[in-house]
N, C-alpha and C positions, 0 to 999 in steps of 0.2 A: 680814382683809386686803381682799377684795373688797367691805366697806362704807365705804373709805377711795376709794374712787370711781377710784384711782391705779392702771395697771396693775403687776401683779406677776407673780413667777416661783417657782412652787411645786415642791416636787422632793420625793417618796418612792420611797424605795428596799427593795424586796424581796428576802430572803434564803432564800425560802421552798422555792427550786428548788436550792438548793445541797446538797450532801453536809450534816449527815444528816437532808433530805428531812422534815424537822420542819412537821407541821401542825396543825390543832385535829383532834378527829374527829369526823367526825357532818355534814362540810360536803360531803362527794364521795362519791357512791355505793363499794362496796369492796367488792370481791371476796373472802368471810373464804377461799377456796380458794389467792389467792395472796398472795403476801408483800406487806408492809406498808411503808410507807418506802421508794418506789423514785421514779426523776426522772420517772415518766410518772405516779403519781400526782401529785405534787407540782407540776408541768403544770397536774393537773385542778383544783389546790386553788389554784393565781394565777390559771387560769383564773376559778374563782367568785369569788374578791375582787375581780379588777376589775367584772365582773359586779354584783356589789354595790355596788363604788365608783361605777360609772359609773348604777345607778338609783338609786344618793342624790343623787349632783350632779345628776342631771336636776330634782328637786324643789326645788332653791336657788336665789336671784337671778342666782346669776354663771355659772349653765348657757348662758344664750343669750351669752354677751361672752366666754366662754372657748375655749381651743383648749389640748386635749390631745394631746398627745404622750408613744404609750407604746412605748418600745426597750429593748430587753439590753445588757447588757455584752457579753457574748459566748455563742457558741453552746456547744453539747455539743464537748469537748476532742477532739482526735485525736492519735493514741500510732501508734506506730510508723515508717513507712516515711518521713514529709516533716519535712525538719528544722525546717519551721517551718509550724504545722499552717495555713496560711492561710484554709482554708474552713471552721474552727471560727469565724474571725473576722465568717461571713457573717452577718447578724442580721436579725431579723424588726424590723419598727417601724411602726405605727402611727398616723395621725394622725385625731383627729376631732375634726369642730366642729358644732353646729347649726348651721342651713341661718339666714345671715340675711337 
């Protein structure tokens, strides 16, 4: 797409932080003392993909003309007490561009 000169709008979507915390092994340091498959490893493991994704696209034509944007759906759930968990809704997000 980016050698059609035209801009475009690219979207990948990550499952990797969701219940059940499913990753390759061998990508995130791991503690064998605690359990395996928990949402703060899984954290550590989208943490090193984009990590990854983001030192391949620096090596591409379309690194200097791109602008990523990287957000959640949404936060960690909240149970109990608010009938409508609203600061589960609050999200982290991302934007980066080389410098042009």
């Amino acid at each position: 797409m980016a050698q059609s000169g035209k801009p475009f709008l690219g979207t990948i979507m990550s499952v990797s932080n969701h219940k059940p915390y499913t990753y390759r092994e061998g990508r995130i340091p791991e503690d064998p003392d605690k359990p395996s498959r928990t949402r703060e490893k899984a954290v550590k493991y989208s943490d090193w993909c984009l990590g990854r994704f983001f030192e391949k696209a620096r090596k591409e034509s379309y690194w200097t003309n791109t602008v990523f944007v990287v957000v959640a759906d949404h936060g960690a759930r909240v149970y109990g007490s608010q009938d409508i968990p609203i600061f589960s809704y609050e999200i982290p997000w991302v934007i980066l561009a080389p410098p042009w």
